[in-house]
TORLUM-61488 format. One line per field, with one value per residue (C-alpha): residue in three letters; x, y, z. Coordinates in Angstrom, 1 decimal. Each point is the difference from the previous one (the first is absolute). Layout:
BEGIN
res <- (Ala ...) .
X <- (X ...) .
Y <- (Y ...) .
Z <- (Z ...) .
//
This chain:
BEGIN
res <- (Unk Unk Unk Unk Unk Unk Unk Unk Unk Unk Unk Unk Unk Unk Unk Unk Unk Unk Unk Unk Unk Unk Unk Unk Unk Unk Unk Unk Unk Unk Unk Unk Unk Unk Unk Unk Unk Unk Unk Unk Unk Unk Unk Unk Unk Unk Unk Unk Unk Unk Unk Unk Unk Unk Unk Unk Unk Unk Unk Unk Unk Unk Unk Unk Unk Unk Unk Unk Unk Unk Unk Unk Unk Unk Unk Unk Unk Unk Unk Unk Unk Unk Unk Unk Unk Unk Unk Unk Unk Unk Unk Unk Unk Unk Unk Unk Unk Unk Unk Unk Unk Unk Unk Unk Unk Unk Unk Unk Unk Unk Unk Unk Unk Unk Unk Unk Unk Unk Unk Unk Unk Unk Unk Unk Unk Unk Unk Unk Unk Unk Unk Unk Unk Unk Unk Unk Unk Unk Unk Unk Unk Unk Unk Unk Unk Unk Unk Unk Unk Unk Unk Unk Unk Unk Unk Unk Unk Unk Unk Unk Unk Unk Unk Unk Unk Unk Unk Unk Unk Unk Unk Unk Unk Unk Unk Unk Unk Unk Unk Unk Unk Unk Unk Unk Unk Unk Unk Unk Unk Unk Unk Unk Unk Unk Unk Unk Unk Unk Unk Unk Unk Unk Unk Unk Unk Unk Unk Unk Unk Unk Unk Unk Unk Unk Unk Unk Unk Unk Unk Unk Unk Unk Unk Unk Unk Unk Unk Unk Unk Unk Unk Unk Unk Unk Unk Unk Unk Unk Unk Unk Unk Unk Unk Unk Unk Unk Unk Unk Unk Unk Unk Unk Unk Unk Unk Unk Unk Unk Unk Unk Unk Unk Unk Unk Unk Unk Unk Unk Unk Unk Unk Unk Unk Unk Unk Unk Unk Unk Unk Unk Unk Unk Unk Unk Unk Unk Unk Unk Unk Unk Unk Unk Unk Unk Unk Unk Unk Unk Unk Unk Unk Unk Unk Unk Unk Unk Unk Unk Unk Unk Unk Unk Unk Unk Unk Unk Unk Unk Unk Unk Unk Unk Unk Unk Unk Unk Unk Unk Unk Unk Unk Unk Unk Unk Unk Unk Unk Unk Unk Unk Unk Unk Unk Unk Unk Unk Unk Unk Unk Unk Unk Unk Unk Unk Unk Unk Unk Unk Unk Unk Unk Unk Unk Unk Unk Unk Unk Unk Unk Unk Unk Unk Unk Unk Unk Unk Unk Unk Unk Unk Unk Unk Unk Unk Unk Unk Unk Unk Unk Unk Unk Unk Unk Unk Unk Unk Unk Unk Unk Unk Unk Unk Unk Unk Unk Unk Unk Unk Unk Unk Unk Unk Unk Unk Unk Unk Unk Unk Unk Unk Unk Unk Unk Unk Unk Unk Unk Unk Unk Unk Unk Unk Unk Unk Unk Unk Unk Unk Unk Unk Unk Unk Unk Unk Unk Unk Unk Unk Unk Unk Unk Unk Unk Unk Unk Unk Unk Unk Unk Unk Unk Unk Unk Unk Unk Unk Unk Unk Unk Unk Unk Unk Unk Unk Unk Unk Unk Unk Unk Unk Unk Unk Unk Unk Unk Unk Unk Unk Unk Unk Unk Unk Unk Unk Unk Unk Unk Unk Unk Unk Unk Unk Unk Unk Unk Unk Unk Unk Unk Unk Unk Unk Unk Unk Unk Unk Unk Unk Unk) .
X <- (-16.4 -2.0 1.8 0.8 -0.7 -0.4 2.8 1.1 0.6 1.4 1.1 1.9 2.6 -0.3 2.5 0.1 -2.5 -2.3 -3.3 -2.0 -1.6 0.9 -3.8 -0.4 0.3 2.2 1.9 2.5 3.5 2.5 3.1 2.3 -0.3 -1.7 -2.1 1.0 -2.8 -0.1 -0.9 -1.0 -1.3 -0.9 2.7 -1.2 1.7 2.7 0.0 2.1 -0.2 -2.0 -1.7 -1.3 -2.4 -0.2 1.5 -0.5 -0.3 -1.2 2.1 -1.4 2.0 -2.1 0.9 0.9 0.2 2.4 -0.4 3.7 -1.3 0.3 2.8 0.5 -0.2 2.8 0.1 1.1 -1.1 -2.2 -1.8 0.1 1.9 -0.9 3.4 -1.0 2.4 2.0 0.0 -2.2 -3.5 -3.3 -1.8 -4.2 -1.6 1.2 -1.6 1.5 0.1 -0.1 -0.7 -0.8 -0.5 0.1 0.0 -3.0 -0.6 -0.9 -1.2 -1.4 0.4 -1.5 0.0 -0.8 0.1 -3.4 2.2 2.3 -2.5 3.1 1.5 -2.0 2.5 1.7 1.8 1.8 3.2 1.7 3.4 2.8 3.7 1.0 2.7 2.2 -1.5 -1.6 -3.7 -3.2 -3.1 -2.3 -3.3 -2.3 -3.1 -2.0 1.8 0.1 -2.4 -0.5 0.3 -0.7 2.6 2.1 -1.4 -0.7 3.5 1.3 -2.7 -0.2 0.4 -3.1 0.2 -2.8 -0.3 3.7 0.8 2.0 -0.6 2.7 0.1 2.6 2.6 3.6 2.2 2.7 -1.5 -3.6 0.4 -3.6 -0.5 -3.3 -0.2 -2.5 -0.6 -2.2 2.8 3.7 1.8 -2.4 1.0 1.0 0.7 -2.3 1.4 -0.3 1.0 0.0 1.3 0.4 -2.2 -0.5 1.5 -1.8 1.5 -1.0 2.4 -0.3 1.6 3.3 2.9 -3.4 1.1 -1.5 2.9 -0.4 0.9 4.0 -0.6 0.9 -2.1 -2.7 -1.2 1.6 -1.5 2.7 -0.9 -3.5 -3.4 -2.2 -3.7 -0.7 1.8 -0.6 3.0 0.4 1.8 -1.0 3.7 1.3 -2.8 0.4 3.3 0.1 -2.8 1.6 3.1 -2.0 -1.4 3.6 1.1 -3.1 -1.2 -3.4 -1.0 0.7 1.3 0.5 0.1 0.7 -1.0 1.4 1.8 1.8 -3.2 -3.1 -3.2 -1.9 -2.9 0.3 -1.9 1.3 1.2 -1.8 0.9 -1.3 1.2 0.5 2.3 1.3 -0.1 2.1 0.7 2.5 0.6 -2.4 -2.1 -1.5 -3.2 -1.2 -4.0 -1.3 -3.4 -0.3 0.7 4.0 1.2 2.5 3.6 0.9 3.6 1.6 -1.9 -3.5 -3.0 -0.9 -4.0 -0.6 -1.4 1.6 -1.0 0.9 1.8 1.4 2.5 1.4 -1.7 0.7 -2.4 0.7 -3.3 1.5 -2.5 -2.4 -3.2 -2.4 -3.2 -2.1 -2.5 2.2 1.4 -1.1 0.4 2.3 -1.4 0.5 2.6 -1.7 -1.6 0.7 0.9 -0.6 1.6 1.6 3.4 1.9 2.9 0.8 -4.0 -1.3 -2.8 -2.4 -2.6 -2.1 1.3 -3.0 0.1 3.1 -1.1 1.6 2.3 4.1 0.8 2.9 0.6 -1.9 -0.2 -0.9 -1.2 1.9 3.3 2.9 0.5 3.8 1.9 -2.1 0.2 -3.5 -0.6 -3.7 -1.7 -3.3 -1.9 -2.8 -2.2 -2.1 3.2 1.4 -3.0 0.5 1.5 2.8 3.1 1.8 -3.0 0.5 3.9 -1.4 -2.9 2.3 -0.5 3.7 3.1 -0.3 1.5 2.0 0.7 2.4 -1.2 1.4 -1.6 -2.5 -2.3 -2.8 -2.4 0.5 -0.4 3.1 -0.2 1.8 0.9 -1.8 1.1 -1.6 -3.2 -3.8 -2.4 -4.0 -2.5 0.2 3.1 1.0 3.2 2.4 2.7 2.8 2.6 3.0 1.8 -1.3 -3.6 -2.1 -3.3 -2.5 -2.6 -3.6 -3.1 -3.8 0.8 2.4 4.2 0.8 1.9 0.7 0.7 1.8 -0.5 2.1 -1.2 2.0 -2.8 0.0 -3.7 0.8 0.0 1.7 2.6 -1.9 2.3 -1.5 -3.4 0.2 0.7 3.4 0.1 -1.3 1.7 -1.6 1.7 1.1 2.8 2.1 0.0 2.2 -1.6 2.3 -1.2 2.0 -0.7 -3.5 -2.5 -0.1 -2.9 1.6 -2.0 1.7 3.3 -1.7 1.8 0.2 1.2 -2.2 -1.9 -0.3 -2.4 -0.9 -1.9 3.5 2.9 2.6 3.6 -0.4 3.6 -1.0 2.6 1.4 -3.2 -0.9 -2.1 -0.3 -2.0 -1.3 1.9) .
Y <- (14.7 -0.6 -0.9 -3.2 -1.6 1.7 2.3 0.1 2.7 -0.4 3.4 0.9 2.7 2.4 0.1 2.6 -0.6 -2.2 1.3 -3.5 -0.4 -2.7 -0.5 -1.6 -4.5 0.4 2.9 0.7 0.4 1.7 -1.6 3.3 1.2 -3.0 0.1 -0.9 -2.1 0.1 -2.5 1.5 -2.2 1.7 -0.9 -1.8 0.4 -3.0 -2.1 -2.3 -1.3 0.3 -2.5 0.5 -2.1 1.1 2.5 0.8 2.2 -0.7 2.0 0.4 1.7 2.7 -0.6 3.7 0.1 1.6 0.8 -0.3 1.3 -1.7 -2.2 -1.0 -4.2 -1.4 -3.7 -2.8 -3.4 -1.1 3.5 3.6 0.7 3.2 0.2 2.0 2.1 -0.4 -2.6 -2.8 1.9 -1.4 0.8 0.6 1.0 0.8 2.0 -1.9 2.3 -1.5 -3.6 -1.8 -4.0 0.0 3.8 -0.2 2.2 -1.7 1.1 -2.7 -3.4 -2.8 1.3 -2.2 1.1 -0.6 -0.9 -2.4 -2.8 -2.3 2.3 -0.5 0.1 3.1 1.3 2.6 -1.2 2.3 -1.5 1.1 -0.5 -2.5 0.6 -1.3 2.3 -2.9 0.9 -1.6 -0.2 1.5 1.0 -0.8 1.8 -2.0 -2.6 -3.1 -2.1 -3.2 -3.3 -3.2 -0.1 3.6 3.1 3.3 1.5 3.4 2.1 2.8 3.0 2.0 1.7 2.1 3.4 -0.2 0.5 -3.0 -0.9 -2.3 -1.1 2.4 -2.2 0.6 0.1 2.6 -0.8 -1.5 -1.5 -0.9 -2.3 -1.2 -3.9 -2.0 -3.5 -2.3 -0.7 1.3 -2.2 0.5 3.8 1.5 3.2 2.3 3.7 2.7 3.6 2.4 3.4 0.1 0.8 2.4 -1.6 0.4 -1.9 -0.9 0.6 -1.2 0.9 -0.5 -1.3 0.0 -0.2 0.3 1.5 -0.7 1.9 0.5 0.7 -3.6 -1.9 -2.5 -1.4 1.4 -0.8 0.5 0.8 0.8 -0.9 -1.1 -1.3 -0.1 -1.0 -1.0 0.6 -1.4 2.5 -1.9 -1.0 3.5 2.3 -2.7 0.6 3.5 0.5 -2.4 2.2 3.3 -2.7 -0.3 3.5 1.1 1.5 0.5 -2.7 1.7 -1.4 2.4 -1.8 1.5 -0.5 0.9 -0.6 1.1 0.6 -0.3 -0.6 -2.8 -0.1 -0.5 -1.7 1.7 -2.6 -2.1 -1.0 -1.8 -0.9 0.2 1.7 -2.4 0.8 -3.4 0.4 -2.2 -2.7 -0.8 2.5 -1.7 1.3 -1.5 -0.1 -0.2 0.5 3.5 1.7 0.6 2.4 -1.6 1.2 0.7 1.2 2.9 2.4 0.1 -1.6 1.9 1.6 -1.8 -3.9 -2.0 -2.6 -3.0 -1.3 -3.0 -1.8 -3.4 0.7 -2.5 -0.2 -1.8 -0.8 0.9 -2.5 3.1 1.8 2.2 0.0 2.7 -1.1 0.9 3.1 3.3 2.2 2.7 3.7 2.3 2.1 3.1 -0.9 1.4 -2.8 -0.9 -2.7 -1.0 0.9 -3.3 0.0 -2.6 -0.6 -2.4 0.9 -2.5 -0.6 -2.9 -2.5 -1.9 -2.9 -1.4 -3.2 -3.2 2.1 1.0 3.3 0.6 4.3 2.5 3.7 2.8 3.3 2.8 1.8 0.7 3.4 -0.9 -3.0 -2.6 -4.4 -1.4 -3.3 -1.3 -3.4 -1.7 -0.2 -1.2 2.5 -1.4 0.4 3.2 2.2 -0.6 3.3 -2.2 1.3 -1.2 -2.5 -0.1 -1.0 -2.6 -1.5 0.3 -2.8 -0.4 2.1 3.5 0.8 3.0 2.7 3.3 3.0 3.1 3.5 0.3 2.6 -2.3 -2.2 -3.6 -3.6 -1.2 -4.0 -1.9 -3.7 -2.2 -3.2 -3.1 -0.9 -1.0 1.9 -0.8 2.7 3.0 1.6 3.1 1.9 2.1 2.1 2.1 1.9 -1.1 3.4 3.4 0.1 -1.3 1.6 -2.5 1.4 -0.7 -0.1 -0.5 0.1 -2.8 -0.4 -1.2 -3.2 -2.0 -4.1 -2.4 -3.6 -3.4 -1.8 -2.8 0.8 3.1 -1.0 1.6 3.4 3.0 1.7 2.9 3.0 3.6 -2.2 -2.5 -3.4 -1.2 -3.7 -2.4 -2.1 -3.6 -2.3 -0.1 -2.7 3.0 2.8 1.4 1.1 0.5 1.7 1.3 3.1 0.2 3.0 2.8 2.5 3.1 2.5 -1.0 1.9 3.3 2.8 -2.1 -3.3 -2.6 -0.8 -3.7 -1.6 -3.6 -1.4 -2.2 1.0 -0.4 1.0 0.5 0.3 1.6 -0.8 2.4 2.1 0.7 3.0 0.5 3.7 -0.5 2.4) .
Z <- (-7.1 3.3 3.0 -0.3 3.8 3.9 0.3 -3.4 -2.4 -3.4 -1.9 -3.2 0.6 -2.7 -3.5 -2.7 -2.5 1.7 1.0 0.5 3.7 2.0 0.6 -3.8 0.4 -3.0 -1.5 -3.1 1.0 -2.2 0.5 0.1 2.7 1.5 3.2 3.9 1.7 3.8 2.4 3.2 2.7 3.1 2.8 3.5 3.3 0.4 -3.4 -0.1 -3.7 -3.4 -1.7 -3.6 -1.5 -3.5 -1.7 -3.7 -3.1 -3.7 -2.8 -3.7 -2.8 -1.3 -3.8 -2.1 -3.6 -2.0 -3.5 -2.1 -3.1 -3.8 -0.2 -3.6 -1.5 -1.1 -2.0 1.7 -0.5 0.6 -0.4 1.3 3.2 2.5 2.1 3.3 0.7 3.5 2.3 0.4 0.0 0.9 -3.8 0.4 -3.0 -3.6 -2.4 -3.6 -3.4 -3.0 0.9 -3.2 -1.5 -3.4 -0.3 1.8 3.4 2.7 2.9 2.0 0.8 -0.8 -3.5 -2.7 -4.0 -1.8 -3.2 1.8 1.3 0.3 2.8 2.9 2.7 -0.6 3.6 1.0 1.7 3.2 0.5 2.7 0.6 3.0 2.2 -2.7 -3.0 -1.4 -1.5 1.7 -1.2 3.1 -1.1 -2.9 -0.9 -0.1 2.3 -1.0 1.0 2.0 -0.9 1.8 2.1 0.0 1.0 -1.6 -1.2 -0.5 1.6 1.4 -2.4 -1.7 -3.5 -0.9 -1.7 -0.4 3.2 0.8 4.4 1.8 3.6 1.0 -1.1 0.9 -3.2 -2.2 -3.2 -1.4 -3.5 -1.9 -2.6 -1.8 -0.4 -1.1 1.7 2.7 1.9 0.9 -1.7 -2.9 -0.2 -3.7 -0.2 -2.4 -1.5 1.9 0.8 3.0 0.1 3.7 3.7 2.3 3.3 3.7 2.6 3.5 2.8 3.4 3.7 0.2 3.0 2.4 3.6 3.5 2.6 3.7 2.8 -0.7 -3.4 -0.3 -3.2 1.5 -3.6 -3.6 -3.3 -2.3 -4.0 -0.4 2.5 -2.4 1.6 3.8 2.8 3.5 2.4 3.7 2.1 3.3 0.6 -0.6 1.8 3.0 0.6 -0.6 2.9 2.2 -0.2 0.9 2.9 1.2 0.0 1.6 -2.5 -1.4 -2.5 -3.4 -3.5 -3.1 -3.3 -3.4 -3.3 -3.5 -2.7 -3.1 -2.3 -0.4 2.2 2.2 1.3 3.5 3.4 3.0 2.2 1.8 3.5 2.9 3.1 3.6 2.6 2.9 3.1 2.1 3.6 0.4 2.6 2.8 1.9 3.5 1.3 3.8 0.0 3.2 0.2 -1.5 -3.1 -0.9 -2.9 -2.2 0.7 -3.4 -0.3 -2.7 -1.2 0.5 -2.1 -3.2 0.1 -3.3 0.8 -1.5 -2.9 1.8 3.4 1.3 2.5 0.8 3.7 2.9 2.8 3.6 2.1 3.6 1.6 1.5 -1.8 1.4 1.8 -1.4 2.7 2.3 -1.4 0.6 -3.3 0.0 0.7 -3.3 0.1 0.5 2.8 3.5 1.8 4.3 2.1 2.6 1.5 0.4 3.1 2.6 0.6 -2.1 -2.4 -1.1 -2.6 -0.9 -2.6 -2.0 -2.5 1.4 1.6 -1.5 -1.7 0.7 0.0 -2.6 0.5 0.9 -1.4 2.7 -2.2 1.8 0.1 2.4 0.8 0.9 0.3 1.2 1.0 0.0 1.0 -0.8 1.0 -0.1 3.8 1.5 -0.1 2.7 2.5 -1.4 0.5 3.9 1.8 1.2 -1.0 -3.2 -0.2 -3.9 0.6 2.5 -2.4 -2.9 -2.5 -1.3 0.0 -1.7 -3.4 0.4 -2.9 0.5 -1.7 -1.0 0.3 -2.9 -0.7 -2.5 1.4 -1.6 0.7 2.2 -0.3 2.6 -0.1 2.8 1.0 -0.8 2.5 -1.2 2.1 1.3 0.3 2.5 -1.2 0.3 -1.6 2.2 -0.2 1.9 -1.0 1.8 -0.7 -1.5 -1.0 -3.1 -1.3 -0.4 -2.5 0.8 -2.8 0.7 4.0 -0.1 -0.2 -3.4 -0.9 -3.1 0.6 -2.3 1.1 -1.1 -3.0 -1.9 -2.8 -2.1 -0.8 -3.7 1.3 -2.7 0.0 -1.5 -1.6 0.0 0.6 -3.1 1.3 -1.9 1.5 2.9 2.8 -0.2 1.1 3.7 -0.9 -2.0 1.5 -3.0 -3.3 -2.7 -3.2 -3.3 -1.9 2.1 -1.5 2.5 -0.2 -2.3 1.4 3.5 -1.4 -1.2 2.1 2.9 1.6 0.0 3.8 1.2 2.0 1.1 3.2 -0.1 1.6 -3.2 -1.2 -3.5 -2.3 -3.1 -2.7 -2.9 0.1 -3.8 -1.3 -3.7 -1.1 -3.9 -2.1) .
//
């Protein structure tokens, strides 16, 4: 058997006498001992549930023959009777010795004497007991045949070369007669002999049963399996993986097959699904203007990506979106990075593309080496390049927004809320730190700065996750977007949290986060 999905591996433990390879589609199974197939999928980090999709296997009784030996006839009307010794037993073939008409042998049927032109519908007749020991008429060679409006009757059974063939039928005792006649009720019976018939039966598997994990029967056949059989063991391989899910197990289901005699010929099973991965409740993520990891909680994301993900996500358009013209782009991080040192002094750098526009935050690239309170504003530049002291507190534009820092070792966006005031050309961006000191990183010769501005409109911007856009703000009257079950890109999950991005400045609620892994 090939594996049967990602992750999966499907193996036969080994019984005495059984020598087949799980590698073979279909295989013979005797019954005693049986076999033990195992479902193995191959865990992930944090499941949370099991879904199967299908799960099935196809049984067919391998049919044996037995031979009984020669049984001898004994008269009963309406002819010869072959009483099978035992039980009920499924009779095949017998061989018949000594079957005359007329003192004639016969061997075959149709048979019709050349000297008897008047006989031309002589038959031999199988009948059988019924559950009350009443004889039935079951076969007819030949059958009888149709008429206009009732079938053929009594076919089934073959005799040639006096070998007489029935379709395994179940009985304790075959009694033959010879008749002669069109139709049933037309029957007469015609003299005959038989000495007797060597018996071979057919026997089939017996009290077939599949057992599940606790030894516990999933699906029984009692009496014989006779012809093929599909079983669905979704319900029972489900639950016995969603247990191992519980316990924190690894995902794996023994199942048993066997019986009390005989043999099948046996599908391993079949089974598809998925593991489930649900984070439950809502996980929050802030974007503001650069990339944010997911904080996923429990343990962490499986390497394998998984077959599909989706959320119920909420997203809230906070009113502000960046200005990529505006914006310088961050250095890479391994880059050696320059600046300036940022105390009591204002430092200044130009501030382009602003005119007409209100400034909403404003991200300095830098870190603090120790605690730090920053206060940044816009300025007239024009004013605040004089010499005059504190000429960029004296030209400033509008009152500063002011962020405290910790110490912090990485060098990072730090975006700081600024209020509410629509600036012309000529403006120039300044900051101080009111206490400590702040490194203010610098990039082609000039201090670098990020700026978010107001905007009622999301303009249809993404919010884009690990890069693929998921959905769009468009209209500025709602700035909440609600979506169910919404597709997330699965390779997002592989190994790592998934990293969000939008020019909009967002809270995003992602909602019982779902990851299914094909098993």
């Amino acid at each position: 058997m090939k594996p049967k999905g990602p992750g999966e591996r499907l193996r036969r433990k080994g019984a005495p006498g059984i020598a087949h390879a799980l590698a073979e589609e279909i295989e013979v199974v005797p019954l005693d001992p049986g076999v033990t197939y195992v479902i193995d999928w191959a865990p992930i980090s944090g499941a949370t549930g099991v879904e199967v999709d299908s799960a099935s296997m196809q049984l067919t009784g391998v049919v044996s023959e037995r031979a009984l030996g020669e049984v001898t006839a004994a008269a009963e009307d309406p002819g010869y009777a072959i009483k099978i010794p035992g039980a009920l037993r499924r009779v095949r073939r017998l061989a018949l010795r000594g079957l005359q008409w007329n003192e004639r042998d016969v061997t075959t049927f149709p048979y019709r004497p050349e000297d008897r032109p008047d006989l031309t519908d002589l038959r031999l007749v199988v009948s059988v007991p019924d559950a009350n020991g009443t004889l039935i008429p079951r076969f007819a060679i030949p059958p009888v045949a149709r008429t206009d409006f009732i079938p053929e009757q009594l076919g089934g059974a073959t005799y040639e070369g006096g070998i007489l063939t029935l379709p395994d039928e179940l009985t304790s005792k075959v009694v033959l007669s010879i008749v002669n006649g069109r139709h049933a009720g037309e029957f007469s019976k015609q003299p005959m002999k038989l000495a007797g018939a060597d018996v071979t039966l057919a026997e089939y598997p017996t009290a077939v049963a599949i057992l599940g994990p606790n030894g516990d029967p999933i699906w029984s056949q009692p009496g014989e399996l006779v012809g093929t059989v599909s079983i669905d063991l979704k319900a029972a391989i489900q639950g016995a993986l969603k247990a191992c899910v519980a316990r924190g197990e690894a995902p794996r289901v023994e199942l048993e097959l066997l019986g009390a005699s005989g043999q099948v010929r046996a599908t391993a099973p079949h089974v598809r699904g998925k593991l489930v991965r649900v984070f439950s409740g809502v996980v929050r993520a802030k974007v503001r203007g650069e990339p944010v990891a997911l904080e996923l909680p429990g343990a962490p994301l499986d390497a394998e990506t998984p077959a599909s993900a989706a959320a119920d996500v909420s997203v809230r358009y906070l009113g502000l979106r960046l200005l990529p013209e505006a914006s310088d782009p961050l250095p890479p991080a391994s880059q050696a990075v320059g600046g300036a040192i940022v105390r009591e002094t204002p430092v200044t750098r130009p501030l382009a593309g602003v005119a007409g526009r209100s400034l909403g935050a404003v991200g300095l690239v830098g870190r603090a080496p120790e605690k730090c309170e920053l206060s940044v504003w816009p300025t007239d530049a024009a004013r605040a390049a004089s010499r005059a002291p504190d000429a960029a507190v004296a030209a400033a534009l509008s009152a500063p927004g002011v962020a405290r820092l910790e110490p912090d070792r990485r060098v990072e966006v730090t975006w700081i809320d600024m209020p509410e005031r629509v600036l012309a050309d000529g403006v120039a961006l300044a900051a101080r730190a009111n206490q400590g000191r702040f490194f203010w990183a610098a990039g082609a010769g000039a201090l670098l700065a990020r700026v978010a501005v107001r905007d009622a409109d999301p303009g249809s911007r993404p919010l884009l996750v690990d890069g693929a856009p998921v959905l769009k703000m468009h209209d500025p009257s709602a700035p909440t977007l609600q979506q169910s079950a919404l597709p997330l890109p699965t390779g997002a999950f592989a190994g790592a949290p998934p990293t969000l991005e939008s020019e909009l400045f967002l809270t995003v609620d992602f909602g019982d986060i779902t990851l299914r892994y094909a098993r």
